[in-house]
N, C-alpha and C positions, 0 to 999 in steps of 0.2 A: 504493500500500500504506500503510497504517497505520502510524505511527510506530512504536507500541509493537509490531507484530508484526513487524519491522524485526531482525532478528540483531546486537549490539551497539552498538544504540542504545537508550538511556538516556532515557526521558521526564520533562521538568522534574516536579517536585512541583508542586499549586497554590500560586498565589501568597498568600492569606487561606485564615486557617480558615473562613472561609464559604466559599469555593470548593473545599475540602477536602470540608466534606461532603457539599454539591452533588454534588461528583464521585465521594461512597461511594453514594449516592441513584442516580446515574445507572449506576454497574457493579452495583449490588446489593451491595456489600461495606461493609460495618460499618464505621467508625472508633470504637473505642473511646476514650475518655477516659482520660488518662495517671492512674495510681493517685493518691489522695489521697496528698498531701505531697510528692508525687514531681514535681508540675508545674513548669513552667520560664516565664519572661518574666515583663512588669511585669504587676502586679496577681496575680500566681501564686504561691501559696505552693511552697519551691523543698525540696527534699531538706534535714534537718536530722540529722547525723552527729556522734558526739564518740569521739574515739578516746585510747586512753590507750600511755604506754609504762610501764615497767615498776616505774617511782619513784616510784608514790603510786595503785595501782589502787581502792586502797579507796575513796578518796576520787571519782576517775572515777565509782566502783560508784554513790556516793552520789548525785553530781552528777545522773548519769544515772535513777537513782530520781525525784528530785527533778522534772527534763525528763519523766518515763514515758517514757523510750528503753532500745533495748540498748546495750549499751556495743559498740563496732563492736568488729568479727574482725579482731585480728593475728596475724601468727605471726613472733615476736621471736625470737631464737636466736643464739648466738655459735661461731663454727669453735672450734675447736680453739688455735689463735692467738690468740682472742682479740675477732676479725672479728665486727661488729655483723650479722646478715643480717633485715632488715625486710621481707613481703610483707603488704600491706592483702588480705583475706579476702572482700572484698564488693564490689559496684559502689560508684562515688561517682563518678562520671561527671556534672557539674552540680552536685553537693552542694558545701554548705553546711559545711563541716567543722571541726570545733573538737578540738584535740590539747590533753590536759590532761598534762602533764610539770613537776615544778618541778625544777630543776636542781640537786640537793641529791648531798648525799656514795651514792655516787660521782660524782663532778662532771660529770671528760668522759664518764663511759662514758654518763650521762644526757644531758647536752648531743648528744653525738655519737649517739646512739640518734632524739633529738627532731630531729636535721636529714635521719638517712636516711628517718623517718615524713614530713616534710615533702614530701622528694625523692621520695617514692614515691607521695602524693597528689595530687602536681603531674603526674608525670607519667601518673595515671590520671583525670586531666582534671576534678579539683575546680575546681570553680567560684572558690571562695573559700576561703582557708583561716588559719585565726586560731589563733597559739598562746596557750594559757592555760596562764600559767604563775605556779604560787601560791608558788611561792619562785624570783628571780630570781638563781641564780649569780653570781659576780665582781661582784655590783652595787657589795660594800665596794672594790673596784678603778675609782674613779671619774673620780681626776682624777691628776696628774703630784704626788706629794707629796715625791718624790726624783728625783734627777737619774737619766735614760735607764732609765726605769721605763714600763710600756705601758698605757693608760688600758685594761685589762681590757672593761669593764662595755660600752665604745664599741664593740669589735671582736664581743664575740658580739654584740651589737646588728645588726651588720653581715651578720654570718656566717646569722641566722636574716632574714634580707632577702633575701640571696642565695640561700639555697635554696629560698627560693620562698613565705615566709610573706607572709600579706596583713594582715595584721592581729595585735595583740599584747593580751591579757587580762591583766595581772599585780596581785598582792597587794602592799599596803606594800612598794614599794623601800625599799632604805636611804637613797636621796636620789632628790625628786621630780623632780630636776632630769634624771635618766636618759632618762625620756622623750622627752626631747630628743636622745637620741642614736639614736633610732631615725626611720627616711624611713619610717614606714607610721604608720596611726593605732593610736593606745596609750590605752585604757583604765584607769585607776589605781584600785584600790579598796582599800578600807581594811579592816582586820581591827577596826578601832574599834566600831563599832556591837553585833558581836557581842561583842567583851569590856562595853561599857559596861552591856550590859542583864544582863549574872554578877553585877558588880559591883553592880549597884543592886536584884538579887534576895535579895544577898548582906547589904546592908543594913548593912555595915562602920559601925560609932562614929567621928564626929571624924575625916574622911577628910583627908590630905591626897595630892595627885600629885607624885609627884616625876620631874624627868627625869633621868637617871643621869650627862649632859652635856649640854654647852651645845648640840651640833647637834640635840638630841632636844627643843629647850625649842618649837617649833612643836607639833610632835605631842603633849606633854602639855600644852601651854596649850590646845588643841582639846579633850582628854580631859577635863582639869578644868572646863570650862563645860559639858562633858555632866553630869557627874557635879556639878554645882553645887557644885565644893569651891577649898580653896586649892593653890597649888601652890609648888614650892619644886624647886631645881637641887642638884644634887651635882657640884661643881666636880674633876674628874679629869686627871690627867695620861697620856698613853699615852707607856713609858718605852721598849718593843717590842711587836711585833706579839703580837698576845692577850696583853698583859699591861698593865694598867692599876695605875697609882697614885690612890690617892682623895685628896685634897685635904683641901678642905672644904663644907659644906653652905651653901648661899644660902636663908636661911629661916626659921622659926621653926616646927620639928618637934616640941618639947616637949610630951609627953603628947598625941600626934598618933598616927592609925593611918593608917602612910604606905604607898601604892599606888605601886610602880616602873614605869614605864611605858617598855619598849622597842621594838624590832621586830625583832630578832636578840639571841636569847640562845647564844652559840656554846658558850666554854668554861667559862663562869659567874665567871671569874673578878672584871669588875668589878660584876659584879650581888651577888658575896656580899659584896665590899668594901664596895661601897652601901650594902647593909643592915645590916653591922656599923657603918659610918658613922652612920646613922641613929639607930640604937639608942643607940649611946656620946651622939648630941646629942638626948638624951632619949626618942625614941620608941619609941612601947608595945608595938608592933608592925608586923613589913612584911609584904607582902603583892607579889606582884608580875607582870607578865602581859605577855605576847612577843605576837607573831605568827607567829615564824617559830623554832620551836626546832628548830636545828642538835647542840647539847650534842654538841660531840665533845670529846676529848682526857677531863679529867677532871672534865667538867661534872657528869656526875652524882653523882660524890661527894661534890665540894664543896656542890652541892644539899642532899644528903641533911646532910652534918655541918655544915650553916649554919643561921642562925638566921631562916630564914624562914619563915614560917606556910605558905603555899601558892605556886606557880608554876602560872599559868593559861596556856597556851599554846592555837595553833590546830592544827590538821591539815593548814595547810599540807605538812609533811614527816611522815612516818608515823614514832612512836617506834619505838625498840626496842625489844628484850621488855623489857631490862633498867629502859628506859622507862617504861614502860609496869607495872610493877612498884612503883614509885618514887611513896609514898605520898602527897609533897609535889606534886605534878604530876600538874596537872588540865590536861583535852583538849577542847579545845570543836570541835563541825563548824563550817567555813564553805561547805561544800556547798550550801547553801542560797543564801548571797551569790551563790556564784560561778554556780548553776543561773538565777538571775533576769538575770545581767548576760547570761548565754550566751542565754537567750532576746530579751531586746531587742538585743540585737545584732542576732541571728537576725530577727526582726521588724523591725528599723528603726526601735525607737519611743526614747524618752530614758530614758539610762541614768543621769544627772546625780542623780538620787535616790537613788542605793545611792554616790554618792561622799561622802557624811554620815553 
């Protein structure tokens, strides 16, 4: 008898796709070709997925324009308690999956949301799964600065390993050096290129960069040779946590239109010091530009009753209305950044271009 006509026996599949369809050839049965995008193995273009949770969908929306993809089907939802409950909406069996989440206020309930989307990709058997993440949580929690203090920034590093991520997309950390705290490959991109080409449409008089301290004098000495200008520190003291004392200025700002240059603007408190700084040591005007605006506590008023001309920030974290409101503060997309780094990933080609 016949194997296949055999009651609970199982006949191997052919061993090559040539033998596959020899063997549709020979029963008269069709082997269709796996859907465009949906292919699997080397030389195969593989399923390409990006899913979003609930802390920055706009931006997702964008991304996903950006890619011509849907934004993938969740159904996010909390008990009554408080209980996160995640189900993924679609296959992703084999894909390629990118979670765009930045860890922004509400902190855990976003952290803790982006490891059960992880946990629930994993275990509906993604191929590979990369968090992008445009604003990275505890990153300012970096190293032991007080005695029996927990390096933060090390442990979610850990925690999104553990659940099953393969891979890490992030925006301007607050120190590059974080990357290091992660066992998977870490992608660093910068929010620079998009502020530099505002800034040079903008066409500011007698530019100079300032960095607001001394750990930020890397990142605005990178700014200021984009922007072909001088640069000058604003030397601060931090007396407690979000609260800053200004010092004094390293530099010659006099009848200067001076550009602040950070990566987190939280509570504004030393960014409006800075630029009252600034102005007392002659300058005619600030100007100033984040990547990652947080503004919680009383960032925004101080914003609005300080004497700066504009605050340029990303979409990393979606404003608030009240934000969003707030005449001095301008929004730039980096949707675009972040859609070409999610494609060569995707692809396998060099991403080293979008790190300038």
């Amino acid at each position: 008898m016949d194997a296949a006509a055999q009651p609970g026996v199982i006949t191997a599949a052919p061993a090559t796709a040539e033998a596959a369809h020899e063997a549709g050839h020979a029963t008269g049965v069709k082997i269709a070709d796996a859907p465009k995008g949906e292919r699997k193995g080397p030389g195969r273009q593989e399923k390409l997925r990006v899913f979003s949770g609930t802390a920055n969908p706009a931006l997702a929306k964008e991304v996903c324009d950006f890619l011509g993809l849907p934004l993938g089907q969740t159904d996010l939802t909390q008990f009554s308690d408080g209980e996160i409950y995640v189900q993924i909406l679609e296959n992703v069996r084999g894909a390629d999956v990118f979670v765009i989440q930045p860890t922004c206020d509400p902190v855990s309930q976003n952290l803790m949301q982006l490891l059960l989307i992880i946990d629930a990709l994993k275990r509906a058997s993604a191929r590979r799964i990369t968090v992008v993440i445009p604003y990275f949580g505890y990153a300012r929690q970096d190293r032991k600065d007080k005695p029996r203090v927990p390096i933060s920034s090390k442990l979610v590093a850990d925690i999104l390993t553990t659940a099953g991520a393969n891979r890490a997309l992030v925006v301007d950390l607050h120190a590059p050096q974080i990357q290091g705290f992660f066992n998977i490959p870490v992608d660093h991109l910068f929010a620079s290129p998009v502020l530099v080409d505002h800034f040079r449409k903008a066409n500011l008089p007698n530019v100079t960069v300032i960095s607001p301290d001394a750990g930020g004098v890397e990142r605005a000495r990178f700014f200021a040779k984009k922007m072909d200008a001088p640069m000058a520190i604003v030397d601060k003291r931090r007396t407690e946590k979000n609260v800053a004392e200004v010092m004094n200025v390293i530099g010659d700002v006099r009848g200067r239109t001076c550009l602040v240059l950070d990566d987190i603007v939280d509570t504004a408190g030393t960014l409006v010091k800075t630029a009252q700084a600034l102005l007392d040591n002659g300058a005619v005007a600030v100007y100033a530009c984040a990547s990652h605006a947080v503004l919680s506590g009383p960032a925004l008023e101080r914003i609005s009753q300080s004497n700066l001309k504009e605050l340029v920030v990303t979409n990393t974290i979606p404003l608030s209305e009240s934000g969003q409101k707030e005449p001095k503060i301008k929004v730039l997309s980096i949707a675009g950044l972040i859609g070409r780094a999610i494609q060569s990933i995707h692809e396998e080609t060099s991403i080293s271009r979008l790190f300038t």
